[in-house]
N, C-alpha and C positions, 0 to 999 in steps of 0.2 A: 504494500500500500504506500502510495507517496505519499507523504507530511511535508513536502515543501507548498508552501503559502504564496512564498511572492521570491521571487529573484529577479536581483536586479546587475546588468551588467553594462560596465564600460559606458554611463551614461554622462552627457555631456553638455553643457546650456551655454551661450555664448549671446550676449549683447552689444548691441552699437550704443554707443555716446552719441550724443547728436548733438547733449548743451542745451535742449530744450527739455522744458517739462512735459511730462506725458499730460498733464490733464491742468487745461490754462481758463481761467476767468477776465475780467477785465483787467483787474487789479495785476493780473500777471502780464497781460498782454500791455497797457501802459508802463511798468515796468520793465519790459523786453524795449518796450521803443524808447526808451531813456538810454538805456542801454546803447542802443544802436546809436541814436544820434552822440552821445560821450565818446562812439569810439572803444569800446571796452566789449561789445560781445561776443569780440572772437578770440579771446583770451577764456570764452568758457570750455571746459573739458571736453574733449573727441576723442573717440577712438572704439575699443571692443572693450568689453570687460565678460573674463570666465565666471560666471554666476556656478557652472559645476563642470568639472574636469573627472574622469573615467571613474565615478562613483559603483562600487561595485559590493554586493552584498546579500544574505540568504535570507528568508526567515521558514520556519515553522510554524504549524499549525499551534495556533496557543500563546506563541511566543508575545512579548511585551517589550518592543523596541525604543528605547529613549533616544531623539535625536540632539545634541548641543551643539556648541557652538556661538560666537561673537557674533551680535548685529551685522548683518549683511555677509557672513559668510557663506550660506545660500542653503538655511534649513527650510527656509517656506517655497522659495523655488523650486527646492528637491519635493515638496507636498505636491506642490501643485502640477509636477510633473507627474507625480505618482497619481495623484487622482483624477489626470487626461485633459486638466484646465490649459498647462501649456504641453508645450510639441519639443521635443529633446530636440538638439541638432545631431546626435548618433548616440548609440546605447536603446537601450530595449529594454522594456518592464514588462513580466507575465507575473500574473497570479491566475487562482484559484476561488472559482466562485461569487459572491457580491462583494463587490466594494463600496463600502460609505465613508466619506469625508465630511468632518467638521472645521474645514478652516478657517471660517469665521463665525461664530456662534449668531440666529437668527435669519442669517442669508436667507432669502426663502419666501420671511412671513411678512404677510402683508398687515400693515397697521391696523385698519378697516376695517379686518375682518375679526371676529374672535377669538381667542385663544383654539379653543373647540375648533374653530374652521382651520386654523392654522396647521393643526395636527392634523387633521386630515388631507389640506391641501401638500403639506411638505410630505406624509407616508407614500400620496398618488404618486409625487413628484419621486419620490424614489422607487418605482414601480410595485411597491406593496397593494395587495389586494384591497378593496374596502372592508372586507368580510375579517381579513386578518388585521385592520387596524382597528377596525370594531372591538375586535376579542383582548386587542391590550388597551387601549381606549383609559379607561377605570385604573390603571397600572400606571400608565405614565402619568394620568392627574395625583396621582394618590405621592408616588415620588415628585413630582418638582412643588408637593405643597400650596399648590394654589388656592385649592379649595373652588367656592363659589365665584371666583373670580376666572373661570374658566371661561365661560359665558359671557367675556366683557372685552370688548375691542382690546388688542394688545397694544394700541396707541397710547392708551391709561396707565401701563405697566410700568411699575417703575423698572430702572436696570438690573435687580436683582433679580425680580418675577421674570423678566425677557427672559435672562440668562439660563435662569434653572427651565424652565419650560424647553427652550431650545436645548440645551444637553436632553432633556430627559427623552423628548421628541426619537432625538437621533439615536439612543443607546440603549433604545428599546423596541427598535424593529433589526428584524434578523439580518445582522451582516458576517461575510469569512470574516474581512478586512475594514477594519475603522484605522481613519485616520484625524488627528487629532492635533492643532496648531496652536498653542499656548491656551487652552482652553480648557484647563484642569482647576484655573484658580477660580470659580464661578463659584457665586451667594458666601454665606458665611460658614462658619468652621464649622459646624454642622453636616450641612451641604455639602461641602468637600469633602468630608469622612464619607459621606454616602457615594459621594462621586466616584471616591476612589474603590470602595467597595465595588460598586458596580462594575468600573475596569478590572477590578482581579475575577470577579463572576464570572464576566465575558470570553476572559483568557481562560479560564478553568474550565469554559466549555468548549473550548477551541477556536475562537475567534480571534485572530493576528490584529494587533494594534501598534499603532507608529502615535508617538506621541512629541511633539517637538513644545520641550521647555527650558527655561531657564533656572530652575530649580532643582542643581542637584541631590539635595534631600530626596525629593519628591522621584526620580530618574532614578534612585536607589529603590525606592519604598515599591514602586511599583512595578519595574523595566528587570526584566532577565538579560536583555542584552542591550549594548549600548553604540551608538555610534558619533564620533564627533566629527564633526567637517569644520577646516580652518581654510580660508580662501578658497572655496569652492573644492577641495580635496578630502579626501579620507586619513584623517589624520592620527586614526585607532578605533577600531571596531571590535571589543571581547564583553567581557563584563561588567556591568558597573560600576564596582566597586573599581575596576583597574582603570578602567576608563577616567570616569567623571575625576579621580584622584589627580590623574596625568594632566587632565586639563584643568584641574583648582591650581594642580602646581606650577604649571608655566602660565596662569594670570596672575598667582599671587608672588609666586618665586621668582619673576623671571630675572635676568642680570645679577641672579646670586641673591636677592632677593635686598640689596642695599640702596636705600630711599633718604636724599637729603633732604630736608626740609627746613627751611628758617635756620635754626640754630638746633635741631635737634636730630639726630642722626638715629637712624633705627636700621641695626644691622640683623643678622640671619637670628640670634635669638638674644639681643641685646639693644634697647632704646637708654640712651646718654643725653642731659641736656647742657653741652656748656659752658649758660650763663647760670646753669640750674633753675627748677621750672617751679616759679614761687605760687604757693598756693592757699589764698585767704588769710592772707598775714600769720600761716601756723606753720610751716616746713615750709623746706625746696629742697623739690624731688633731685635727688643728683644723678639714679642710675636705678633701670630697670629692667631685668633681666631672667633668662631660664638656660639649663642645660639639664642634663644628664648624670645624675650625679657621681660621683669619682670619673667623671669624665672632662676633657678641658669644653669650653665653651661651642667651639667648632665643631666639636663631634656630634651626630644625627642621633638624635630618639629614637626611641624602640621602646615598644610595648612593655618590653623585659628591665625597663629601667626607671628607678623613682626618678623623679622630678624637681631639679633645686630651682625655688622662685626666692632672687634676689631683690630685694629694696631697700637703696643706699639716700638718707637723706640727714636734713639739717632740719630738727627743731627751733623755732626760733624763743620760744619764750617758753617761759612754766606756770604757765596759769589754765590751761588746757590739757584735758586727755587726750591723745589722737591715738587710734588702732587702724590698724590697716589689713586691707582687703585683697584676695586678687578672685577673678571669672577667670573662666575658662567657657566660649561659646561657640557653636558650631558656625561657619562662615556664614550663614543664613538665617543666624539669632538666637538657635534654641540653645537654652541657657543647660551645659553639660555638670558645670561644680562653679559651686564659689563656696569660699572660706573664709575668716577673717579672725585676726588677735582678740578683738572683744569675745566670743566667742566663748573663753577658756579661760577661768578666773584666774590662773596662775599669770595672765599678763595685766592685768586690773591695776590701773595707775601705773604701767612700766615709762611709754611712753609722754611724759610730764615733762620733764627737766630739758632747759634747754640745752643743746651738744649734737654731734654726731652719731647716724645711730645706722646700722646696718640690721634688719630683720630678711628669715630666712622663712620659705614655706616647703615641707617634701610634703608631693604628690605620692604615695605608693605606686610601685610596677602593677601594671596589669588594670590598673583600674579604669582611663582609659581607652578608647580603641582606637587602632589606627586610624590614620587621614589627616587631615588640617584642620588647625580651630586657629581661634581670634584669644587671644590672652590678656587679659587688662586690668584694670588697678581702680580699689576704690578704696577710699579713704575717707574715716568716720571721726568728728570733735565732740568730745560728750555723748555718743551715738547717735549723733545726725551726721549726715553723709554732705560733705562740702565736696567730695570732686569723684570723678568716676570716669574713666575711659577704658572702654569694653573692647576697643580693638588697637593697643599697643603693639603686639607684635604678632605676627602670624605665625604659629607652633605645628611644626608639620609631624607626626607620630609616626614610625612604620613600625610592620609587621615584623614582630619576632617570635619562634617557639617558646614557651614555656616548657618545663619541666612534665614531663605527664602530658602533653598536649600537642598532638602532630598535624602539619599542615597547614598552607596559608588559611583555607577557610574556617580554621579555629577559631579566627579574630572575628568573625561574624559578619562580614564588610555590610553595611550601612548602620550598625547601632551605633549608639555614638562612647557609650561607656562596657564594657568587658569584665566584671571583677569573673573570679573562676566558681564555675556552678560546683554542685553536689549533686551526681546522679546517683541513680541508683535501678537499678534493669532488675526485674524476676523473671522466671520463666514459670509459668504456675502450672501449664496441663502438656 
């Protein structure tokens, strides 16, 4: 039996520059003719630009494809080629059975008409029978939540009601192949749990989905395989976890990963500031920093190794408590640990006296898991919080075996924290 879903080979997109906008108004067209009479319009951009060069790739039946990628490296072009909107210039896509596309959520529905007609008219439009949009009808109102508001022009809708209606529309009539174009983040958190509920359903029952977003949380949580395109190429196509990793690291790392700024310099795992970075007439920060511990500064993290958080600063007076803080959060917010001195009455009044003071924080090995997070410092006077930055340094963790514990997929690749289970297996009959 074949399980291949969609293959796609050697596929390739090629545009002219012309310097002109594709879709002009007045306001553009008197600004084109200022232009011209200045003398400057032909100083705008000409020529081809590769939107995709020999994109090549398999799926399975079930599979759950994340696509990524920077603004304009050519993930919605590669959609829209996939779903027969545009025409490759060579390369060839075959699949297997219906294909539905959500590239843009609502396409479709007409204002006018009502929610109710709406559903009906986009299932015709996808050649669903009437008799089988009938029979889910009740199913899709009952998920996008509308209620009594079905029966009410969708011109009234506010942007949430549109939203979830159109997903629920599209992902609940039978398709092999959905594909889907930053359109996972629709209604509130809620609704996005549901959402994505429904994409694992889908894939569990053998439906192929392409999902092109900017959230690699989210390309974790839900994607078996991944694909990145940087300038219209294939720049890694395996699994998630290895993927979306490679590409946080060369956005977040790239050049070694050393960024100057102002006066404050922030190297691979150590930010310096120095005039010293004064903060509400109580300290100035002098140095803030992490490694490895018994390891020097330069060496790479691993899962296998506690964690030393450095904080080098100058008290200025002694009429104040200050305890300090560090996070630890995943590049996309979710907050993974934070700790702090107040916390543990043995540091209760340490920091008082004016002086120099260096504080130390270990992380335990293992706890944890690989990838990159955002490192940052907050600091508490009296236990109110005067200063707080969540992303001082970018902390890259890799995979290391543990003791008792074999293989990369030990690490779990998308949790964001690892400490080690306790199982325990019977065989009872």
């Amino acid at each position: 039996m074949n399980k291949t879903a969609m293959e796609v080979l050697g596929l390739s997109k090629t545009y002219k520059r012309t310097g002109l906008p594709v879709y002009r108004n007045l306001r553009e067209d008197i600004r084109l003719w200022w232009k011209r009479l200045k003398g400057v319009f032909g100083r705008q951009q000409t020529g081809t630009f590769h939107a995709l060069q020999n994109i090549r790739f398999s799926l399975e039946k079930g599979d759950v494809l994340g696509v990524i990628g920077r603004n304009g490296a050519g993930k919605s072009t590669l959609l829209k080629i996939l779903a027969g909107i545009v025409k490759p210039d060579s390369g060839t896509v075959t699949y297997q059975g219906r294909l539905v596309s959500i590239l843009e959520l609502g396409v479709g529905f007409h204002p006018d008409l009502t929610g109710r007609e709406n559903v009906f008219l986009n299932g015709m439009l996808l050649g669903i029978p009437r008799k089988n949009i009938e029979k889910r009808f009740d199913e899709i109102v009952s998920f996008s939540e509308l209620g009594g508001a079905i029966e009410e022009p969708v011109k009234h809708y506010s942007s949430g009601m549109y939203l979830r209606l159109a997903f629920s529309v599209f992902t609940h009539f039978e398709a092999d192949i959905l594909l889907l174009d930053e359109v996972m983040a629709v209604g509130d958190l809620a609704f996005r749990q549901k959402s994505h509920r429904q994409i694992s359903a889908l894939a569990n029952t053998g439906t192929t989905i392409i999902i092109v977003s900017h959230d690699p949380e989210q390309i974790k949580g839900l994607c078996n395989k991944c694909l990145w395109i940087e300038s219209g190429e294939v720049a890694a196509f395996g699994t998630p976890s290895e993927v979306v990793d490679a590409y946080i690291e060369k956005c977040f790392f790239k050049e070694g990963g050393i960024l100057q700024e102002s006066d404050m310099l922030m190297e691979r795992h150590q930010t310096t500031w120095g005039k010293g970075l004064p903060i509400m007439d109580e300290i100035v920060m002098l140095r803030f920093s992490c490694k490895a511990a018994d390891k020097t500064i330069d060496a790479e993290i691993t899962t296998s190794d506690d964690i030393e958080i450095v904080m080098e600063f100058q008290k200025l007076h002694d009429e104040h408590v200050i305890d300090l803080g560090i996070s630890i959060l995943s590049l996309y917010g979710a907050w993974v640990l934070a700790d702090s001195s107040g916390m543990y009455t043995k540091f209760d009044g340490v920091v008082r006296r004016s002086g120099t003071y260096i504080a130390r924080c270990i992380v335990p090995a293992g706890r944890i898991n690989f990838g990159i997070y955002q490192l940052g410092l907050l600091i508490s006077r009296e236990e109110a919080l005067i200063y707080q930055d969540q992303a001082l340094l970018n902390l890259k963790i890799r995979y290391e075996d543990a003791p008792g514990v074999k293989g990369h997929l030990a690490g779990h690749a998308g949790s964001l924290v690892k400490p080690p289970g306790i199982w325990e297996i019977q065989y009872l009959t």
